[in-house]
PDB file of N, CA, C, O and CB in Angstrom:
ATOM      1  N   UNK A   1       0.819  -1.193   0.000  1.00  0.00           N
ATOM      2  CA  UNK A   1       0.000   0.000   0.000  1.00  0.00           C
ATOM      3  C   UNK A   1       0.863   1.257   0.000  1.00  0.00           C
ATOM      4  O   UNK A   1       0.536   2.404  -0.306  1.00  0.00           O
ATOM      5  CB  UNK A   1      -0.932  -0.002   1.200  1.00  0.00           C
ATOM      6  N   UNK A   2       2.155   0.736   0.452  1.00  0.00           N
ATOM      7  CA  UNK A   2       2.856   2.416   0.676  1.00  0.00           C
ATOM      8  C   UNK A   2       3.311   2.588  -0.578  1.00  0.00           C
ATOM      9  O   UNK A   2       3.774   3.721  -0.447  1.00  0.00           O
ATOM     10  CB  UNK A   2       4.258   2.706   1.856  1.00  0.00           C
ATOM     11  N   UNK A   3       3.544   2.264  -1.819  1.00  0.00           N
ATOM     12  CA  UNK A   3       4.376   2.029  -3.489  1.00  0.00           C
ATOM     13  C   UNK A   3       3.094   3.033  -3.866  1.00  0.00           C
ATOM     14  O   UNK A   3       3.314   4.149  -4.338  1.00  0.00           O
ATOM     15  CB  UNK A   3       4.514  -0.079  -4.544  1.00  0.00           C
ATOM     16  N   UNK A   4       1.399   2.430  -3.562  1.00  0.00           N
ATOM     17  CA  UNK A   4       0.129   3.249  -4.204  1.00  0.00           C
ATOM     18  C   UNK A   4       0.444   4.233  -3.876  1.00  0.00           C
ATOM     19  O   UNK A   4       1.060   4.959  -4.656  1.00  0.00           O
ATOM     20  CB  UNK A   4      -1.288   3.057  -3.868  1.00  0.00           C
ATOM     21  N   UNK A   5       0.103   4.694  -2.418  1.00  0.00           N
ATOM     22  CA  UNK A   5      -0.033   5.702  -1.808  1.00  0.00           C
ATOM     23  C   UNK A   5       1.009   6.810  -2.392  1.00  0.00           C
ATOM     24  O   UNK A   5       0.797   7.930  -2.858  1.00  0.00           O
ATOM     25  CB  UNK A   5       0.063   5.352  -0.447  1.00  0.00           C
ATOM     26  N   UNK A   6       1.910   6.266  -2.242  1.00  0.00           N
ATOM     27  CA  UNK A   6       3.606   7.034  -2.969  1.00  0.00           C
ATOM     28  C   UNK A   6       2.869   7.841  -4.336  1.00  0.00           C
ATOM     29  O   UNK A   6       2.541   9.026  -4.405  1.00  0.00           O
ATOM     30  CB  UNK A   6       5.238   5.370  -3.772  1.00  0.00           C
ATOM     31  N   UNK A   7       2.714   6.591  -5.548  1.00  0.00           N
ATOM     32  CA  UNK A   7       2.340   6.984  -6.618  1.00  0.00           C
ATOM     33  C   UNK A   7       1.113   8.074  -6.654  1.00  0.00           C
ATOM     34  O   UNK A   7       1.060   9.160  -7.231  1.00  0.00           O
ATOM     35  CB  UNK A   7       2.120   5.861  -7.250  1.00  0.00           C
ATOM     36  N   UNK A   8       0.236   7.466  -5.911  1.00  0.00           N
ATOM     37  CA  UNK A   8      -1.034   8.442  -6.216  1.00  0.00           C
ATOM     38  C   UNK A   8      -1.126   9.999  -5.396  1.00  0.00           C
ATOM     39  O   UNK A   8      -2.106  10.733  -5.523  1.00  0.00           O
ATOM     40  CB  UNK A   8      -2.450   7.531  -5.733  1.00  0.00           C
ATOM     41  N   UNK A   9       0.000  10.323  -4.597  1.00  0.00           N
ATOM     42  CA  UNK A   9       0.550  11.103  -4.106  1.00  0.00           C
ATOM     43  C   UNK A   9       1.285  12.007  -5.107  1.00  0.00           C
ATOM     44  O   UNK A   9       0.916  13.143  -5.406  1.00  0.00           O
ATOM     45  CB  UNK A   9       1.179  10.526  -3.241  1.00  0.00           C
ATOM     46  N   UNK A  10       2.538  11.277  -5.667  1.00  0.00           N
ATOM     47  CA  UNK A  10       3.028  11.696  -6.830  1.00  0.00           C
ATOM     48  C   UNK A  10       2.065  12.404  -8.685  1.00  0.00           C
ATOM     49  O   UNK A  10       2.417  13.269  -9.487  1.00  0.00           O
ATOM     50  CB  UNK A  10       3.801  10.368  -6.924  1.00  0.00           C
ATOM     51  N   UNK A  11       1.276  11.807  -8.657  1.00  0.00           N
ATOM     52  CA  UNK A  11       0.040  12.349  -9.383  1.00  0.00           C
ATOM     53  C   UNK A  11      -0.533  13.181  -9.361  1.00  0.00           C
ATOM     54  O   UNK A  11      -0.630  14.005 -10.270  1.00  0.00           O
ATOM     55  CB  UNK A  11      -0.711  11.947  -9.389  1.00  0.00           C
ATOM     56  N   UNK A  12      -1.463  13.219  -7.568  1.00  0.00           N
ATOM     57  CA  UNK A  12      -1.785  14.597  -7.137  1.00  0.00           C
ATOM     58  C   UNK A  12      -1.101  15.882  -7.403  1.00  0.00           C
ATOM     59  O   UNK A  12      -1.703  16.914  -7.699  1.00  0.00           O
ATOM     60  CB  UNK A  12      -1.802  14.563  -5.957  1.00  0.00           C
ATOM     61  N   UNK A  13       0.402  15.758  -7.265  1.00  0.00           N
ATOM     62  CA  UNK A  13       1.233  16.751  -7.335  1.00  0.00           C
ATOM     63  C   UNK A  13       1.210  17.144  -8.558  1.00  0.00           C
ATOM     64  O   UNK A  13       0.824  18.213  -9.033  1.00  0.00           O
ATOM     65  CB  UNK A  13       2.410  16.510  -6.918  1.00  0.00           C
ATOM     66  N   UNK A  14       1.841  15.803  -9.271  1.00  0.00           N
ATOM     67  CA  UNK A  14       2.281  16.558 -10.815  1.00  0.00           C
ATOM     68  C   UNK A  14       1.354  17.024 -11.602  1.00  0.00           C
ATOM     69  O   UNK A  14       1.632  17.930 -12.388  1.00  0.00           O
ATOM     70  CB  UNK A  14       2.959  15.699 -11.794  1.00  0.00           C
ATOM     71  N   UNK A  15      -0.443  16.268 -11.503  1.00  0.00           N
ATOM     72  CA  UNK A  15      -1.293  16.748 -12.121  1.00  0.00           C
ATOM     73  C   UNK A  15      -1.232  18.137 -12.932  1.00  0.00           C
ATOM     74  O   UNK A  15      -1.059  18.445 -14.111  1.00  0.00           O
ATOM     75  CB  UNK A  15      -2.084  16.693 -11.328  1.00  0.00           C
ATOM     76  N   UNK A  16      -1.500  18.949 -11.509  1.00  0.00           N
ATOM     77  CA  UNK A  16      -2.055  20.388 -11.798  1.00  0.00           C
ATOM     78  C   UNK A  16      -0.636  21.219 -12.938  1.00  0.00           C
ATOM     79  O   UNK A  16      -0.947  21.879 -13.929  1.00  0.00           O
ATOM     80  CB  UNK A  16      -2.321  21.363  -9.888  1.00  0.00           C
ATOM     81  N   UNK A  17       0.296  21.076 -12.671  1.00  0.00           N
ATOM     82  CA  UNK A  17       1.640  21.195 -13.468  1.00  0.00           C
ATOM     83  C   UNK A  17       1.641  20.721 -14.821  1.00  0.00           C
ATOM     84  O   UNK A  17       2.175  21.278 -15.779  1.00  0.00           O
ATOM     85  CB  UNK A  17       2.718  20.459 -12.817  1.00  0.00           C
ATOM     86  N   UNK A  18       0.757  19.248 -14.818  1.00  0.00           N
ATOM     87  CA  UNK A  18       0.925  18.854 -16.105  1.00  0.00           C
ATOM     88  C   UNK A  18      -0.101  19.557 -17.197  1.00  0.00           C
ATOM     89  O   UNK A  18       0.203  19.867 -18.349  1.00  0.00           O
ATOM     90  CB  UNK A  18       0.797  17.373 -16.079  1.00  0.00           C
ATOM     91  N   UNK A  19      -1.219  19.711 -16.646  1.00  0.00           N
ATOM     92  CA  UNK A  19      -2.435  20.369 -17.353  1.00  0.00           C
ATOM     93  C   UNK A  19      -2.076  21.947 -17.591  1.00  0.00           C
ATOM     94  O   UNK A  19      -2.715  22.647 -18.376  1.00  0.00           O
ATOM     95  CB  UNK A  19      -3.878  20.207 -16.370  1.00  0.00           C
ATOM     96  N   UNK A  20      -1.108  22.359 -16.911  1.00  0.00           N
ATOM     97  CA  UNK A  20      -0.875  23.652 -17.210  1.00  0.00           C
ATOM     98  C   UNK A  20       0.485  23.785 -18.288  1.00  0.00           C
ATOM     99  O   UNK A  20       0.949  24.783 -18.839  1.00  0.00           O
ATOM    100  CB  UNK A  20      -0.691  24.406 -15.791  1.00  0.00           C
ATOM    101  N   UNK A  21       0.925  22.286 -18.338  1.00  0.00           N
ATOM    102  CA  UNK A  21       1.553  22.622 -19.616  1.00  0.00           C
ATOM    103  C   UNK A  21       1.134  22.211 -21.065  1.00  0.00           C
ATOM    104  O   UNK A  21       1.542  22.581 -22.166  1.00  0.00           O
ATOM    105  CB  UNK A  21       2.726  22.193 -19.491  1.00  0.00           C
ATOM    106  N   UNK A  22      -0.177  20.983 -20.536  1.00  0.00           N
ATOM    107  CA  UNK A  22      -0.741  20.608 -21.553  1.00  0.00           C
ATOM    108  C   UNK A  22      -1.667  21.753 -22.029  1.00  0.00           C
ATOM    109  O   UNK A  22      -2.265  21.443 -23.059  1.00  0.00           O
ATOM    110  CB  UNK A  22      -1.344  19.384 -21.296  1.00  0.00           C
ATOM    111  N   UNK A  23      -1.984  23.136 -21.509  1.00  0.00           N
ATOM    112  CA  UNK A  23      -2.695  24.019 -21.949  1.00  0.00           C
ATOM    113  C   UNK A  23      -1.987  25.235 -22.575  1.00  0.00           C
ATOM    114  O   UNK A  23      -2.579  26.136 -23.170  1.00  0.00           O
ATOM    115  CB  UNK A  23      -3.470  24.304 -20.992  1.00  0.00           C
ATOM    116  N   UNK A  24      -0.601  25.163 -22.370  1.00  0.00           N
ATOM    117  CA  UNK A  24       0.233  26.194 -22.911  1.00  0.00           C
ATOM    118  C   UNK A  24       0.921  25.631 -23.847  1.00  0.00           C
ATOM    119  O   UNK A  24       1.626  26.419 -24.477  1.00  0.00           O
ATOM    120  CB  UNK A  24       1.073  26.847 -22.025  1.00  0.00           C
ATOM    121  N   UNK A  25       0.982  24.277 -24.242  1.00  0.00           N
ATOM    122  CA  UNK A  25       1.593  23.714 -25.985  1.00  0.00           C
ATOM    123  C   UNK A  25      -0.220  23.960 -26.561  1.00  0.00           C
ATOM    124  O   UNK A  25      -0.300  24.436 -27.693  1.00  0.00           O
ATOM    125  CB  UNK A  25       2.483  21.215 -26.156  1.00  0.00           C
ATOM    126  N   UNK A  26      -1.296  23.723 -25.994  1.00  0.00           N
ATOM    127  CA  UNK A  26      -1.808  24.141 -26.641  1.00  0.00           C
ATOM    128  C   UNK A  26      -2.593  25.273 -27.494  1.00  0.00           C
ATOM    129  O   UNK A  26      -3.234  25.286 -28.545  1.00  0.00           O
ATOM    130  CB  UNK A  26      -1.893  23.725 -26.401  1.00  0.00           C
ATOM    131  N   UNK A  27      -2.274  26.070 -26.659  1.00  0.00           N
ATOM    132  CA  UNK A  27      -2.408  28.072 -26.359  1.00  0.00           C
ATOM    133  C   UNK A  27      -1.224  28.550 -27.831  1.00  0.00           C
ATOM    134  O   UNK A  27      -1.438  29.459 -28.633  1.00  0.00           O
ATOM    135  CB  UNK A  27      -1.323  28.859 -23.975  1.00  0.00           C
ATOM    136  N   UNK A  28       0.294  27.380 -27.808  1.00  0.00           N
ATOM    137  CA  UNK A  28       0.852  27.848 -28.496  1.00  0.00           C
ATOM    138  C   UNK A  28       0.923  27.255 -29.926  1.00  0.00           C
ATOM    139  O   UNK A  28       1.768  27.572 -30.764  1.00  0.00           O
ATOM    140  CB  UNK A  28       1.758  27.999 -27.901  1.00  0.00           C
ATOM    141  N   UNK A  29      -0.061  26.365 -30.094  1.00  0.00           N
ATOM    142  CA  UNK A  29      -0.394  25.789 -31.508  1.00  0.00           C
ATOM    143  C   UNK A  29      -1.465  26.572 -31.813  1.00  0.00           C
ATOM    144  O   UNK A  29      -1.370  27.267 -32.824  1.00  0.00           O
ATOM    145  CB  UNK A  29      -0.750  24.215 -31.635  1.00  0.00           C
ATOM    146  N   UNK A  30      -2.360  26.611 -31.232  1.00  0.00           N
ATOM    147  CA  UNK A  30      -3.019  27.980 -31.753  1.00  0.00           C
ATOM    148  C   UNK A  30      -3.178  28.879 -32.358  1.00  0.00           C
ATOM    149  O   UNK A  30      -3.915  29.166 -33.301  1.00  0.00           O
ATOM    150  CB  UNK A  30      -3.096  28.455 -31.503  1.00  0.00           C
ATOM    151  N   UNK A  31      -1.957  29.703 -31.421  1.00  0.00           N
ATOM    152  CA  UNK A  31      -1.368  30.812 -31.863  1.00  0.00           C
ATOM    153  C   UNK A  31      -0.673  30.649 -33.257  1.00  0.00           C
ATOM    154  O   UNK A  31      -0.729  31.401 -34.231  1.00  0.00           O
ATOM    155  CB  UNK A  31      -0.466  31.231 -30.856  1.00  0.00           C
ATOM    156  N   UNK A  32      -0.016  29.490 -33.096  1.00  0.00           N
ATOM    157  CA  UNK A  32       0.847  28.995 -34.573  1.00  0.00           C
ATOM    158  C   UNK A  32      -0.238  28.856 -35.860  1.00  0.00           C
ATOM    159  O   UNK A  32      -0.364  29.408 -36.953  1.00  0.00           O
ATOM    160  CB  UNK A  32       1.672  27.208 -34.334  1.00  0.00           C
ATOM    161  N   UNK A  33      -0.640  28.263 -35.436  1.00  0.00           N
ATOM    162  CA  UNK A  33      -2.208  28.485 -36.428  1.00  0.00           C
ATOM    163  C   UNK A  33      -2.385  29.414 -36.869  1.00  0.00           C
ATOM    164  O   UNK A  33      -1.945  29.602 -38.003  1.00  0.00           O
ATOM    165  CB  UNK A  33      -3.484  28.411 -35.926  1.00  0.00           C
ATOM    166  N   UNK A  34      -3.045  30.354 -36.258  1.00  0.00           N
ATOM    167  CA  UNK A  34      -3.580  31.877 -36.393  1.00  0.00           C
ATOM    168  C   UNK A  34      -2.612  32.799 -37.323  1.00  0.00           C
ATOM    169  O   UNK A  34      -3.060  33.574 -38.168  1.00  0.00           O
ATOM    170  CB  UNK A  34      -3.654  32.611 -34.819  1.00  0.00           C
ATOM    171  N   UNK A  35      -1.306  32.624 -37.074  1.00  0.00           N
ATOM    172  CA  UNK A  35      -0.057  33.239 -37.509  1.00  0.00           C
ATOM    173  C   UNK A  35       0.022  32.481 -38.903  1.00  0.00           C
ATOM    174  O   UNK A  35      -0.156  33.328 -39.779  1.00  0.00           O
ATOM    175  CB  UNK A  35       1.303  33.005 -36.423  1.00  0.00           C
ATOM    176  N   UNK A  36       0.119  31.849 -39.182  1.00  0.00           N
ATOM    177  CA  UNK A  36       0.435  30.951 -40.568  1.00  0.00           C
ATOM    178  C   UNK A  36      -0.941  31.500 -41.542  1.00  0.00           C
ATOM    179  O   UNK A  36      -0.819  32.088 -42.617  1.00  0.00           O
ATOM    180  CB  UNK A  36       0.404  28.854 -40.209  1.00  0.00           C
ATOM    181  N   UNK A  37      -2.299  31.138 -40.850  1.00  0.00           N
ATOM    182  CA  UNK A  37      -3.423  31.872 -41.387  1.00  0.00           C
ATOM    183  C   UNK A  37      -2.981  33.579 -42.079  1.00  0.00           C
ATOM    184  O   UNK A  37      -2.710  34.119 -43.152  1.00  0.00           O
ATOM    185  CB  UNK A  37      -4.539  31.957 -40.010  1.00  0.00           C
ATOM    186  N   UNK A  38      -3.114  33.840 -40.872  1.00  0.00           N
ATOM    187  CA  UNK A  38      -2.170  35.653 -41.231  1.00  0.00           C
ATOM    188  C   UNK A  38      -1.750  35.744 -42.324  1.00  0.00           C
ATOM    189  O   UNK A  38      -2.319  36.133 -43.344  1.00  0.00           O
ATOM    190  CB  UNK A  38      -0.725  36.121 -40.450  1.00  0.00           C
ATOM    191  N   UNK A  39      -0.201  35.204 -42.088  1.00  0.00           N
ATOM    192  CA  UNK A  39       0.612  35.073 -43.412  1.00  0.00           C
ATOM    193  C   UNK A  39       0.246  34.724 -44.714  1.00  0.00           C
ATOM    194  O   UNK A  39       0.693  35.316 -45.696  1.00  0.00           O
ATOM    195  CB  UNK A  39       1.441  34.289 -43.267  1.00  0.00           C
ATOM    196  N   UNK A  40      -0.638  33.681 -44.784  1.00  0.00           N
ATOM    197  CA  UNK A  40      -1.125  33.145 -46.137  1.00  0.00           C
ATOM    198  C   UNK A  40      -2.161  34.226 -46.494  1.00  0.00           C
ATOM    199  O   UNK A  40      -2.364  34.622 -47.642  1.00  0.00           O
ATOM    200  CB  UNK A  40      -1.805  31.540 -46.083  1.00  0.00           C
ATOM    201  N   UNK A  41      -2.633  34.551 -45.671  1.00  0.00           N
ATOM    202  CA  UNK A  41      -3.989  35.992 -46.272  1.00  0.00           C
ATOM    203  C   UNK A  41      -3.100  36.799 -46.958  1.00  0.00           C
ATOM    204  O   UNK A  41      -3.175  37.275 -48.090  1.00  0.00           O
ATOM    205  CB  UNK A  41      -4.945  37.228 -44.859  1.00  0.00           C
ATOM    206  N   UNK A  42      -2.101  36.896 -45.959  1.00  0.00           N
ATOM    207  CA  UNK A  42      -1.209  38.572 -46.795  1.00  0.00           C
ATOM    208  C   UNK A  42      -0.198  38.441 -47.732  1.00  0.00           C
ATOM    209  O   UNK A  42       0.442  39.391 -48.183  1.00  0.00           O
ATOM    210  CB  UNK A  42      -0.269  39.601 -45.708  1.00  0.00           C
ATOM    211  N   UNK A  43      -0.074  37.500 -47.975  1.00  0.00           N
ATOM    212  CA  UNK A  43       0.916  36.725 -49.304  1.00  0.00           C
ATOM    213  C   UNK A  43      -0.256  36.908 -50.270  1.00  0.00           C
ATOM    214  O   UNK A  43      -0.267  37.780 -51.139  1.00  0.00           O
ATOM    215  CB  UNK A  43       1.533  34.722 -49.112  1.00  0.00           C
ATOM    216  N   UNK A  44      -1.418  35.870 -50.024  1.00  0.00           N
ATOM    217  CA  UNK A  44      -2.176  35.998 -50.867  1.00  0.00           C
ATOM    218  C   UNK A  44      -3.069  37.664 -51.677  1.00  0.00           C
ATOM    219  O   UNK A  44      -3.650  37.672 -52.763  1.00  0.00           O
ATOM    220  CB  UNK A  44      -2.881  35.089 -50.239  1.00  0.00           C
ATOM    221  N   UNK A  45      -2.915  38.768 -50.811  1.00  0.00           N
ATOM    222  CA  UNK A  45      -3.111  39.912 -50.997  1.00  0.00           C
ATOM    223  C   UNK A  45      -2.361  40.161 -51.387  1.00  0.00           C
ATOM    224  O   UNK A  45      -2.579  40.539 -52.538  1.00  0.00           O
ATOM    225  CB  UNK A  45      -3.395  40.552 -50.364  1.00  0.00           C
ATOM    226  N   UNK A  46      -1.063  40.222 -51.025  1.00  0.00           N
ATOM    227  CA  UNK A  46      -0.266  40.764 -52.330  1.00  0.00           C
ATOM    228  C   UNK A  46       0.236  40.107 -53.196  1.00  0.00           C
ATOM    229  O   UNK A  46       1.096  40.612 -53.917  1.00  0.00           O
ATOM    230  CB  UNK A  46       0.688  41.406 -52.139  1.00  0.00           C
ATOM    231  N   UNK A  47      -0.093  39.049 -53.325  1.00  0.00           N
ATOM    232  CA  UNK A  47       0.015  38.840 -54.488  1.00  0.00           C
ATOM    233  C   UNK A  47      -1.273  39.512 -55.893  1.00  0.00           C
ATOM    234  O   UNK A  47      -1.076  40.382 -56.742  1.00  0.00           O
ATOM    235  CB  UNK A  47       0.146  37.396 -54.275  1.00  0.00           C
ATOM    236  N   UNK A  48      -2.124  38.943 -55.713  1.00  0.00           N
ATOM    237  CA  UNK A  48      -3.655  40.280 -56.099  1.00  0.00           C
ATOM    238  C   UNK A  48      -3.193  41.383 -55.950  1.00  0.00           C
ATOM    239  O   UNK A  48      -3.870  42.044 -56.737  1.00  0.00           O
ATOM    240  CB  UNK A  48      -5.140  40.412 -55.055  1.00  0.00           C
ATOM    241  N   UNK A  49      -2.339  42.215 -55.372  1.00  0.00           N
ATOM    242  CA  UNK A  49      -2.409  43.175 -55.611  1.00  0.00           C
ATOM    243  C   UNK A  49      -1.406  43.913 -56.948  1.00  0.00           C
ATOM    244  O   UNK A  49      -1.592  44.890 -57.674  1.00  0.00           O
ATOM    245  CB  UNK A  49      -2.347  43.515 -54.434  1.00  0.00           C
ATOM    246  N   UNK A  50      -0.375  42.978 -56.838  1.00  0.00           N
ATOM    247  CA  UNK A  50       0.666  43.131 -57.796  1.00  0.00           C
ATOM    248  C   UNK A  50       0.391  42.651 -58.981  1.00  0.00           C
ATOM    249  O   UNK A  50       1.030  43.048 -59.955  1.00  0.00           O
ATOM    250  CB  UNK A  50       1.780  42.605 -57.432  1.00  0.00           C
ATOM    251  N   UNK A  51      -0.705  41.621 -59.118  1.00  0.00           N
ATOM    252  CA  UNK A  51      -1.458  41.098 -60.815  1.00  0.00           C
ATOM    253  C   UNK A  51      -1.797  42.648 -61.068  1.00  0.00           C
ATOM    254  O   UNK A  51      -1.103  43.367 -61.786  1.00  0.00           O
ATOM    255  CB  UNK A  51      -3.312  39.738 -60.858  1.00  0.00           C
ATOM    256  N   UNK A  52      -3.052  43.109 -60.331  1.00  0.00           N
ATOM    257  CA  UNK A  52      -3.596  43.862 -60.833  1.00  0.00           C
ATOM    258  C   UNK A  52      -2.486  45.259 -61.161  1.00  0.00           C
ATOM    259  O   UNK A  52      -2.728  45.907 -62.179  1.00  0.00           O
ATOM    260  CB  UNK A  52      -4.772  43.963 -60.012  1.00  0.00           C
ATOM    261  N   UNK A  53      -1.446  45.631 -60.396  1.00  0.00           N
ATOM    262  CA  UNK A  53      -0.878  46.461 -61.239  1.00  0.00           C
ATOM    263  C   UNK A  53      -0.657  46.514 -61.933  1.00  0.00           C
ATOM    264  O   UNK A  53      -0.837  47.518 -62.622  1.00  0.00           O
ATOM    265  CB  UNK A  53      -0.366  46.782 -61.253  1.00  0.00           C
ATOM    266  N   UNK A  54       0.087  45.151 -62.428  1.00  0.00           N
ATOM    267  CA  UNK A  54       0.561  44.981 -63.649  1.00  0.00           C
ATOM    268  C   UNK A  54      -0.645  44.760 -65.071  1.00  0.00           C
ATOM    269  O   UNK A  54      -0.539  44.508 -66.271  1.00  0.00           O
ATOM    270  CB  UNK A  54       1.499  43.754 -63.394  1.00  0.00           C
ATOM    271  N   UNK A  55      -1.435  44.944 -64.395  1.00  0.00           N
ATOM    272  CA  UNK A  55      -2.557  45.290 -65.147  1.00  0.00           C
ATOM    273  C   UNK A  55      -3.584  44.051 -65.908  1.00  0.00           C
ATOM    274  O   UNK A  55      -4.533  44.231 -66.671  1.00  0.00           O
ATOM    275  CB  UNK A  55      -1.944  46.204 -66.181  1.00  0.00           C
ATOM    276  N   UNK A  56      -2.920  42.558 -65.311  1.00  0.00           N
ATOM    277  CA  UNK A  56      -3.659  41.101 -65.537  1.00  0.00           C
ATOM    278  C   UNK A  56      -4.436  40.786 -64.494  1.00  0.00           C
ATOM    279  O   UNK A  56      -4.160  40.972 -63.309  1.00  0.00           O
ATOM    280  CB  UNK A  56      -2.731  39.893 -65.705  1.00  0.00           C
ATOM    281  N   UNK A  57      -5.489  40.268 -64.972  1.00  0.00           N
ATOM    282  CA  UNK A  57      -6.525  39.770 -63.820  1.00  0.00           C
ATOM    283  C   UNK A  57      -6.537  37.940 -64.088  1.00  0.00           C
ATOM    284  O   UNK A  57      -6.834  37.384 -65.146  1.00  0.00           O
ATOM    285  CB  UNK A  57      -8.412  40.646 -64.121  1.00  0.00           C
ATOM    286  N   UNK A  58      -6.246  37.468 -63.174  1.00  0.00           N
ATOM    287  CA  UNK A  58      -5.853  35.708 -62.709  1.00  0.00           C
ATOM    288  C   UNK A  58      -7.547  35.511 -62.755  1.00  0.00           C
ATOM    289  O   UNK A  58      -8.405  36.246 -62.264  1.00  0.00           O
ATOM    290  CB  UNK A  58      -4.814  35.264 -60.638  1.00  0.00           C
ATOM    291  N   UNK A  59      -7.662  34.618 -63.300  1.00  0.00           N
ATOM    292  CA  UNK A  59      -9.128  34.087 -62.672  1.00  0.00           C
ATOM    293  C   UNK A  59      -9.259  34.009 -61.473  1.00  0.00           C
ATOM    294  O   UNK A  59     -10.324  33.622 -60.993  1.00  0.00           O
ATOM    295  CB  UNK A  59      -9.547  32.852 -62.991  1.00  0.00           C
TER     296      UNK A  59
END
């Protein structure tokens, strides 16, 4: 009983630690997300924007 007790002791602890890092890799994929989104909008704008100077319209 004292090996359980040990372990499920050890759990209690690390729990709250672990969920707070399992919520900040996920806070930061997210973010990674969001950012890549970004980027591809504004690539994709300028790119449209530089057809049309040049005075061709892309389907």
């Amino acid at each position: 009983m004292d090996v359980a007790g040990a372990v499920l002791f050890l759990i209690v602890i690390i729990a709250p630690s672990l969920g707070k890092l399992i919520d900040s890799v996920a806070y930061r994929n997210r973010a990674s997300g969001r950012a890549e989104v970004i980027r591809a909008q504004s690539a994709t704008e300028s790119h449209a924007c530089e057809t049309r100077e040049r005075g061709r319209v892309d389907g």
